[in-house]
VMD Tcl script that draws the C-alpha trace (Angstrom):
set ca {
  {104.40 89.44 129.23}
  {104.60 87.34 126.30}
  {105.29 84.27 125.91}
  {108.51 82.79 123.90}
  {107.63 82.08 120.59}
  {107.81 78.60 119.43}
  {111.23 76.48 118.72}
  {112.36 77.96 114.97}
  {114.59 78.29 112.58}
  {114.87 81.90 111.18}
  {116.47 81.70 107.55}
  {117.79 85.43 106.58}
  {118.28 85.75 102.33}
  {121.18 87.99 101.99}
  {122.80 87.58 105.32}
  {125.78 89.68 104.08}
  {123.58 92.91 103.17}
  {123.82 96.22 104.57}
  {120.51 95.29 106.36}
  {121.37 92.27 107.97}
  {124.75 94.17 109.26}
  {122.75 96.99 110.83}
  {119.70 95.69 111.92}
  {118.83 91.95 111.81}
  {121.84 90.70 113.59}
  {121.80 92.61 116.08}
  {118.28 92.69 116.58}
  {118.74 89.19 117.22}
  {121.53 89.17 119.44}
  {119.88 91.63 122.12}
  {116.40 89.51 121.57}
  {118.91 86.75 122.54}
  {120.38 88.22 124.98}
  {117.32 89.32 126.78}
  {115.94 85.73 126.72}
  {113.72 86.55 124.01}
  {114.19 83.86 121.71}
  {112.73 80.44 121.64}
  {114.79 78.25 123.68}
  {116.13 76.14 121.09}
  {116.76 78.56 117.55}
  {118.94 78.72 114.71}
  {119.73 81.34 112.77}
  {120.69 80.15 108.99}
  {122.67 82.73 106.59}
  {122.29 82.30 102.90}
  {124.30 84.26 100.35}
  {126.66 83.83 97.25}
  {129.93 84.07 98.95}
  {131.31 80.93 99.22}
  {132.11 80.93 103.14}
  {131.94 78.42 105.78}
  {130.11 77.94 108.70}
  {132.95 79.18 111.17}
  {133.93 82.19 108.30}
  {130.08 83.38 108.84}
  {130.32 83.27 112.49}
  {133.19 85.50 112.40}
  {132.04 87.75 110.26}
  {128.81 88.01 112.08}
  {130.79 88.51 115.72}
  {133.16 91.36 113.31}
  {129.68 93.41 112.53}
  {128.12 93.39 115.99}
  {131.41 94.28 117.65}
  {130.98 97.44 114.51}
  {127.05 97.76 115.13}
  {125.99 96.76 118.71}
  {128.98 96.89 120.43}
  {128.96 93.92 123.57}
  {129.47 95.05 127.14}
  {131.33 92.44 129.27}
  {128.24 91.53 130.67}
  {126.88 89.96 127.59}
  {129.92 87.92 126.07}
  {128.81 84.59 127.59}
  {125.25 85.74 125.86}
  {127.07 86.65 122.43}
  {128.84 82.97 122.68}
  {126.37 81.11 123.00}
  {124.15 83.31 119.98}
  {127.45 83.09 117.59}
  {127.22 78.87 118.43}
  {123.78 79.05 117.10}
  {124.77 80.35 113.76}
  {125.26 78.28 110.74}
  {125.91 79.50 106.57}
  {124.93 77.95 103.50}
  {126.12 78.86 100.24}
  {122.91 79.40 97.67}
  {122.47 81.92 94.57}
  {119.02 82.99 95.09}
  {118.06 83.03 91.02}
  {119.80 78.88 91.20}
  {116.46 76.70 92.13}
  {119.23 73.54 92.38}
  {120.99 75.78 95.39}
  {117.29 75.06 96.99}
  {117.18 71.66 97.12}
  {120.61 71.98 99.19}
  {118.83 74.92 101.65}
  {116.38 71.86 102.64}
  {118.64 69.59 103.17}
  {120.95 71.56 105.52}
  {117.70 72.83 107.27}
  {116.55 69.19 107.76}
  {119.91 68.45 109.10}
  {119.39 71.68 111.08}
  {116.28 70.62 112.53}
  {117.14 67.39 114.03}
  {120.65 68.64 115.32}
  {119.55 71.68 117.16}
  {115.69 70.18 118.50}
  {114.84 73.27 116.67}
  {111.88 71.18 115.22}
  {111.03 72.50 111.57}
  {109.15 75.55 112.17}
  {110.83 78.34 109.49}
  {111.34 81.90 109.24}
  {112.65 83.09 106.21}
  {113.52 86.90 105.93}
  {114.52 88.46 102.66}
  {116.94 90.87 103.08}
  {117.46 91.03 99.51}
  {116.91 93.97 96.46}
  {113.56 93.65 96.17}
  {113.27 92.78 92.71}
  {114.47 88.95 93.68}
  {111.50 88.30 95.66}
  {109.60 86.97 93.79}
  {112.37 84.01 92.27}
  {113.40 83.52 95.70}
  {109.47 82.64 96.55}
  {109.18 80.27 93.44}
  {111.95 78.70 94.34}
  {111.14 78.24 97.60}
  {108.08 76.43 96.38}
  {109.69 74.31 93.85}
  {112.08 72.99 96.80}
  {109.21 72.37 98.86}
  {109.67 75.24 101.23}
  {106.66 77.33 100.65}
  {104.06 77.84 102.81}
  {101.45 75.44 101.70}
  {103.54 72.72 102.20}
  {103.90 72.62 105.71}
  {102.81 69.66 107.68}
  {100.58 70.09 110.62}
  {101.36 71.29 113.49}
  {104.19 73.11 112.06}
  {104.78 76.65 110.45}
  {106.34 78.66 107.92}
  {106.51 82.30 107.65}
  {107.63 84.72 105.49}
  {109.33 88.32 105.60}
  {109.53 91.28 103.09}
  {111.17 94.28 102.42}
  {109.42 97.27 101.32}
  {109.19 98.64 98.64}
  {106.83 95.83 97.86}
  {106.89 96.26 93.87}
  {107.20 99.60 91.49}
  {104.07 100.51 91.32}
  {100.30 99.06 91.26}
  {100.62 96.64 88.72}
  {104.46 94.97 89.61}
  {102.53 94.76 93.18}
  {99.58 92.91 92.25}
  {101.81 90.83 90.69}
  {104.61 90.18 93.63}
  {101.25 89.73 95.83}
  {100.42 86.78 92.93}
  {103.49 85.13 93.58}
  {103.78 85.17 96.98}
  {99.93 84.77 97.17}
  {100.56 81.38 95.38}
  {103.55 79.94 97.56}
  {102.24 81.68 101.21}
  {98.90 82.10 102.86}
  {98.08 85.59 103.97}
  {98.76 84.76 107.49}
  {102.00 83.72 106.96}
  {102.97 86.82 105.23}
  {105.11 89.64 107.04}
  {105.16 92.33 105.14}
  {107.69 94.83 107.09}
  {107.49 98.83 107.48}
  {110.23 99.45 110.27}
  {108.22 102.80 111.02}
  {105.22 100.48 112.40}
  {107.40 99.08 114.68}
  {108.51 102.33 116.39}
  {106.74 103.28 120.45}
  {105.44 106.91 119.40}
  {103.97 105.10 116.05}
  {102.41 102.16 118.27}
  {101.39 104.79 120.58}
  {98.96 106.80 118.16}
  {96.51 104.05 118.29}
  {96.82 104.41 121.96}
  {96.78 108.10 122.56}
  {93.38 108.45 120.10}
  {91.48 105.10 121.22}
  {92.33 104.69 125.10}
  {92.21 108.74 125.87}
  {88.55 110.17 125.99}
  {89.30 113.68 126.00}
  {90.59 113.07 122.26}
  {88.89 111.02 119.99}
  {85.13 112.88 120.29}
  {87.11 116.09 118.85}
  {89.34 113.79 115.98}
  {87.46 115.08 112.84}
  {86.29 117.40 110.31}
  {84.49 119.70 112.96}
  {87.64 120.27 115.05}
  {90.97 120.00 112.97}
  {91.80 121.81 110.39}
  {95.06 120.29 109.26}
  {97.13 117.45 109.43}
  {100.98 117.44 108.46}
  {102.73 114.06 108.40}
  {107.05 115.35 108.08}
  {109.67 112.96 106.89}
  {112.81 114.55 106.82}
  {116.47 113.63 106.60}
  {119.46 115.84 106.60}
  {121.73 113.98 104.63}
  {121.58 112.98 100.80}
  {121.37 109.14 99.21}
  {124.47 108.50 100.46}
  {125.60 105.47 98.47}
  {122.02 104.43 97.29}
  {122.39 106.38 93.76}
  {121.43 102.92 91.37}
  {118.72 102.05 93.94}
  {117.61 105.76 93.90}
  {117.55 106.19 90.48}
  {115.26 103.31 90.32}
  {112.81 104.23 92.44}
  {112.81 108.07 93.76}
  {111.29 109.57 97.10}
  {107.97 109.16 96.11}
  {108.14 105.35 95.92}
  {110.78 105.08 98.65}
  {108.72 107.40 101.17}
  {105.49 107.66 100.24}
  {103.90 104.50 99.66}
  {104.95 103.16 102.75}
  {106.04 105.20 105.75}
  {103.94 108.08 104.91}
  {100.74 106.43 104.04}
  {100.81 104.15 107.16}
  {101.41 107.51 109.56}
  {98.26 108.85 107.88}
  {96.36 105.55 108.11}
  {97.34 105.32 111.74}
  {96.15 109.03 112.60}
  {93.11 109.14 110.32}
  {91.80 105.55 111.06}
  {88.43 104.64 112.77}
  {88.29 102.57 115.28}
  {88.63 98.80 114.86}
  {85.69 96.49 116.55}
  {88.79 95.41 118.81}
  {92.40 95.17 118.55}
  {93.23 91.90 116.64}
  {95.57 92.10 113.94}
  {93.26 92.17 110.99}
  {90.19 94.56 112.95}
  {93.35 97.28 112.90}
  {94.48 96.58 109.28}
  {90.93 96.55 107.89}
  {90.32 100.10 109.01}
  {93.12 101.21 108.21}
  {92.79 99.42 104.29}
  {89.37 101.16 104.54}
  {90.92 104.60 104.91}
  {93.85 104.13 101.97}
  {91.04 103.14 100.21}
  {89.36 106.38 100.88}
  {92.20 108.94 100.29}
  {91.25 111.02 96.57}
  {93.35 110.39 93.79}
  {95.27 112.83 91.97}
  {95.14 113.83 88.02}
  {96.48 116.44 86.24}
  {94.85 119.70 87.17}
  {94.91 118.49 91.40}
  {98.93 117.92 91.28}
  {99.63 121.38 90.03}
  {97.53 122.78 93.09}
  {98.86 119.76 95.16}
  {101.97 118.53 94.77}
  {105.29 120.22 94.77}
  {108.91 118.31 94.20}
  {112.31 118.81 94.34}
  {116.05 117.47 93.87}
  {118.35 118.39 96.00}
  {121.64 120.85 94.42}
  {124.81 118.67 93.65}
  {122.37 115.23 93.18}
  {123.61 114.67 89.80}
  {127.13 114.97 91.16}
  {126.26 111.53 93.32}
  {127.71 108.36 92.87}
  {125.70 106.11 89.90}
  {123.29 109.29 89.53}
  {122.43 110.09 85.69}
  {123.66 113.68 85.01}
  {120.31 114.76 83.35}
  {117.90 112.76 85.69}
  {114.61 113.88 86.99}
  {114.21 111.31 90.24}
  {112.83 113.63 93.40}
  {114.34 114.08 96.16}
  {111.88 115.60 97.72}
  {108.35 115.88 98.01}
  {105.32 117.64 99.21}
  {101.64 116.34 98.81}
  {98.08 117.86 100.44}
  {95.74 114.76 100.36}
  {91.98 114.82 101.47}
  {90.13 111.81 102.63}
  {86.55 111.46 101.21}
  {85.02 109.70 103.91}
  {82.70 111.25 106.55}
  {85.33 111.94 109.24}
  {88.00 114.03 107.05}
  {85.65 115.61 104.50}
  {87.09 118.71 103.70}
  {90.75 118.62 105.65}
  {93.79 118.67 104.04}
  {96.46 116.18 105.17}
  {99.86 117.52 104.48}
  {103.46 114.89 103.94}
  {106.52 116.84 103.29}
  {109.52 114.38 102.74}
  {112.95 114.97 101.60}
  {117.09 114.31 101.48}
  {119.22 116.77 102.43}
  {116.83 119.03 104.37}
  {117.70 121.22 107.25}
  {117.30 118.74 110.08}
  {116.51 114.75 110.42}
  {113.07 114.73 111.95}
  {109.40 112.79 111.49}
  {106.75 114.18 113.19}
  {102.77 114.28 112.68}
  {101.04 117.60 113.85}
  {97.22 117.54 114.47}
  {96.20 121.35 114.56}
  {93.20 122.29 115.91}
  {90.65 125.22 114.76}
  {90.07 128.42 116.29}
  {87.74 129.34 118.90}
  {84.32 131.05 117.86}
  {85.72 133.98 119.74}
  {89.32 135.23 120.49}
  {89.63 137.46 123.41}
  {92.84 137.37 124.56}
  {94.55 139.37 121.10}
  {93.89 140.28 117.61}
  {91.24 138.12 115.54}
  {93.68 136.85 112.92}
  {96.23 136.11 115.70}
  {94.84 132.58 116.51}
  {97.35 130.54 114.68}
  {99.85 131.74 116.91}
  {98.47 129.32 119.81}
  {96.27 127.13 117.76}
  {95.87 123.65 120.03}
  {98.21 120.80 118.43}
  {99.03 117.57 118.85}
  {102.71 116.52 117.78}
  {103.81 113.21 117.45}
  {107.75 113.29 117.24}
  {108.73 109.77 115.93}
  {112.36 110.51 115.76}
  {114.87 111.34 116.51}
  {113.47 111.42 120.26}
  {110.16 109.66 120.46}
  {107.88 112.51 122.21}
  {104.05 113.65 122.22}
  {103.11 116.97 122.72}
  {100.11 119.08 123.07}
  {100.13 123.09 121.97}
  {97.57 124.79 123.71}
  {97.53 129.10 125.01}
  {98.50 130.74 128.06}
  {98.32 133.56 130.03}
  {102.34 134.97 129.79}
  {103.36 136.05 133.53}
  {103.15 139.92 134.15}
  {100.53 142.60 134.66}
  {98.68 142.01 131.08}
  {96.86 139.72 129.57}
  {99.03 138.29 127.26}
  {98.70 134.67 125.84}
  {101.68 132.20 124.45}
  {101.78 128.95 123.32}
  {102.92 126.41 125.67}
  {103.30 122.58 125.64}
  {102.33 119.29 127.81}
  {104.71 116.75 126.87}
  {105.48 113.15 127.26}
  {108.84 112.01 126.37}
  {109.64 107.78 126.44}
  {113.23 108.62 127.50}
  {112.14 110.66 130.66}
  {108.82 108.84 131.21}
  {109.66 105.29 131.59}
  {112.80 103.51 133.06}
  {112.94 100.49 131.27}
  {114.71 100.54 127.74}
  {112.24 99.74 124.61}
  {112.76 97.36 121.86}
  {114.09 98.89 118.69}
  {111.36 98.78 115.36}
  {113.26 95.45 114.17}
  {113.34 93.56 117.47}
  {109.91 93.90 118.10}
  {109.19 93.39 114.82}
  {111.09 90.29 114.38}
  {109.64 88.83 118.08}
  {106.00 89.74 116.17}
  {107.18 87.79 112.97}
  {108.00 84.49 115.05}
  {104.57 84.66 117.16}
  {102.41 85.18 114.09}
  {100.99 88.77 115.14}
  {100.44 90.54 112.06}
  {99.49 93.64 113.49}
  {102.24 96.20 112.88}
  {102.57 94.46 109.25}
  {100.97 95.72 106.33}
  {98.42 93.42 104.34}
  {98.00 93.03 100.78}
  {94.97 95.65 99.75}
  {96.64 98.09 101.77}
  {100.05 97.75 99.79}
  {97.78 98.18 96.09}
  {95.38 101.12 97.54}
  {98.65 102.71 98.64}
  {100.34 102.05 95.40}
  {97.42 103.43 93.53}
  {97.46 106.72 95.58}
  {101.38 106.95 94.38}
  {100.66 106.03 91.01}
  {98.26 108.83 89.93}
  {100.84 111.10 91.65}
  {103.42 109.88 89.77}
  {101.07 109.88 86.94}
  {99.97 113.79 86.93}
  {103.29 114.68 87.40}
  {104.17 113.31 83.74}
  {105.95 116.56 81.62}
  {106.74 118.05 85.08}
  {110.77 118.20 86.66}
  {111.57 118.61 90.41}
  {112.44 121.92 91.82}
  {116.14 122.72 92.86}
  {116.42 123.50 96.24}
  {119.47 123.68 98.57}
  {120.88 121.50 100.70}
  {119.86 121.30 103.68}
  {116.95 124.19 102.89}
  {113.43 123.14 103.78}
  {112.76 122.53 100.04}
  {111.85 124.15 97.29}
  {110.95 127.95 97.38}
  {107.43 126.80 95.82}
  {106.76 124.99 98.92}
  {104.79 127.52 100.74}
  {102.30 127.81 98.35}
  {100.90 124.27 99.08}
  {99.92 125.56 102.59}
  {98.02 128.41 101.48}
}
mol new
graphics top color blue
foreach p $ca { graphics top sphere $p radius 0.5 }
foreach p [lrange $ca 0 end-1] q [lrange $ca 1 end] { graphics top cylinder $p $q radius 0.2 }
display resetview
């Protein structure tokens, strides 16, 4: 088991977003509860509002009564995590409101015994990032400041930039005020069992990983689908559109995590190195490819959305075949469909396997019919499966596809952590693993890029709601 991570404060930017509502707080209040935390912790809010200490607490105790509901059994556990709270007022673009944050975290420090060890998450729109992390530094906050034997860390929200160059340049900042190693940069996805569990399933299971290439797959499709629209996200989405809100980051990391070699072991950076080895390696895309390649679409009634542009041309949706020129994956066409307003929610990788020389058991085209797969079902129930042939019960020979399957829910007794409070317990001990590091964020922003690029000229598809997409669709599997 691990250990407790060391005496902190964790500092949450925007502790009145939508994110903080959903996910941190009560991500922290069952890490809490569970005797998870560090023995002596605060947890520091930040915002605009103009709120007190006792205000915050309330409203805090008002959203996980709305978003984690608290069994009796946990209200001496949700006192004492509502007694560790405490707000300060600061406008994150104000570098004076700075000076103030270390002052109260000072204070902070030698109240609680918390010591001065620092968290700071930014649940913020990304495009403050990188004023927050200046100003961090000019209050003498940042990283690079801390004194020995202490520790700073920092967390951010994808998307991490607009595209390659905005990135580079966040990773400047940041670069400038942080170390590497005190960077977080968070992908929720990574922090999910069955996601976890590919690097298991390939590297711990020798039936699998001798028959993981070119020679013995002959398609990978990575699905990311969602069966409702934006919602209330139409400024954000306008902004930014599925390719950069899917793509670059949940998408990519699936592949990298099914198409990786192995690492020389399984420290944080032998993982990310292979895995910045094979973003590195996926082709790019101009003109000519993305007609061939690349199909997308906007869901019907989008322009009827809330802050949508009448006339705009932001995807919805969006299909891609990728190939990875390395010496593994020459030749085999990775597949990510993702989409709003689809027919079902669902994410799920499927490995499929080739044919066998010989197919005795029913026509010779019929092999696809029971081709061998392997299906990783990352939500909504986290399963894997494998798809291999046989013989149907009855008098003739007669072959159907069947599956082996593990499910977490049937499998194990003991209830998981959630992607955020596993991620947040990795933050505190300094275990960068399910985090993404710098060159992967740029290769992965220069695979969207020429994507975005060669689609210049081009609109997305119609297609209806909750449809699998675009009619066009089917041609990218042929």
């Amino acid at each position: 088991m691990r250990k407790k991570p060391e005496n902190c404060i964790i500092v949450i930017f925007g502790a009145g977003s939508d994110l903080a509502s959903r996910k941190l707080f009560p991500a922290l209040f069952e890490l809490a509860a569970r005797g998870h935390l560090p023995e002596h912790y605060l947890i520091m809010g930040t915002g605009r509002a103009g709120i007190s200490t006792e205000e915050f607490r309330r409203e805090v105790a008002g959203k996980l009564a709305k978003f984690a509901p608290v069994g009796p059994d946990k209200t001496d556990a949700l006192e004492a995590f509502i007694g560790r709270l405490r707000y300060v007022k600061a406008d994150f673009l104000e570098p004076g409101d700075y000076d103030n944050l270390r002052e109260q975290l000072a204070d902070a420090s030698s109240i609680g015994a918390c010591g001065s060890n620092l968290l700071f998450y930014l649940a913020i729109p990304p495009g403050l990032a990188s004023q927050v992390v200046r100003n961090l530094d000019g209050a003498g906050l940042g990283g690079r400041q801390v004194r020995c034997g202490e520790w700073r860390k920092i967390v951010v929200e994808k998307p991490y930039g607009t595209n390659l160059g905005t990135a580079r340049e966040l990773n400047r900042i940041i670069g400038g005020v942080f170390s590497e190693e005190q960077v977080f940069r968070i992908d929720h996805y990574l922090g999910k069992e069955t996601v976890q569990n590919i690097l298991v399933f390939r590297f711990s299971n020798g039936i699998f990983e001798p028959i993981w290439n070119r020679h013995f797959i002959v398609n990978v499709s990575i699905t990311i689908a969602e069966d409702f629209g934006i919602r209330d996200r139409g400024a954000f989405y306008e902004e930014t559109g599925l390719l950069r809100d899917i793509f670059q980051n949940h998408a990519l990391q699936l592949l990298a995590a099914v198409a990786m070699e192995p690492p020389v072991d399984f420290a944080a950076d032998s993982v990310r190195d292979e895995k910045a080895k094979l973003l590195r390696s996926i082709r790019l895309f101009d003109a000519s490819e993305a007609l061939r390649s690349v199909v997308t679409g906007q869901y019907e009634g989008y322009h009827s959305e809330k802050n949508v542009d009448p006339g705009s041309p932001v995807e919805t949706f969006a299909a891609v075949k990728l190939f990875v020129d390395n010496w593994r994956w020459k030749g085999v066409p990775f597949f990510i469909r993702a989409g709003k307003n689809l027919s079902e929610t669902m994410t799920e990788i499927t490995v499929t396997f080739g044919c066998p020389p010989q197919n005795f058991f029913g026509p010779a085209d019929s092999c696809s019919y029971i081709a061998n797969q392997v299906i990783f079902r990352i939500q909504p129930e986290e399963t894997i499966a494998v798809r291999f042939g046989a013989k149907r019960p009855g008098e003739e020979l007669i072959t159907d596809p069947v599956f082996m399957k593990f499910d977490y829910s049937t499998s194990f007794s003991e209830k998981g952590l959630t992607p955020y409070h596993r991620l947040l317990l990795d933050a505190m001990a300094g275990d960068q693993m399910n985090f993404i590091r710098q060159d992967s964020v740029e290769y992965s922003w220069a695979i969207v890029d020429s994507i975005r690029k060669s689609l210049e000229g081009r609109l997305p598809e119609p297609y209806a709601v909750h449809s699998n997409g675009p009619e066009s669709l089917q041609d990218l599997y042929r």
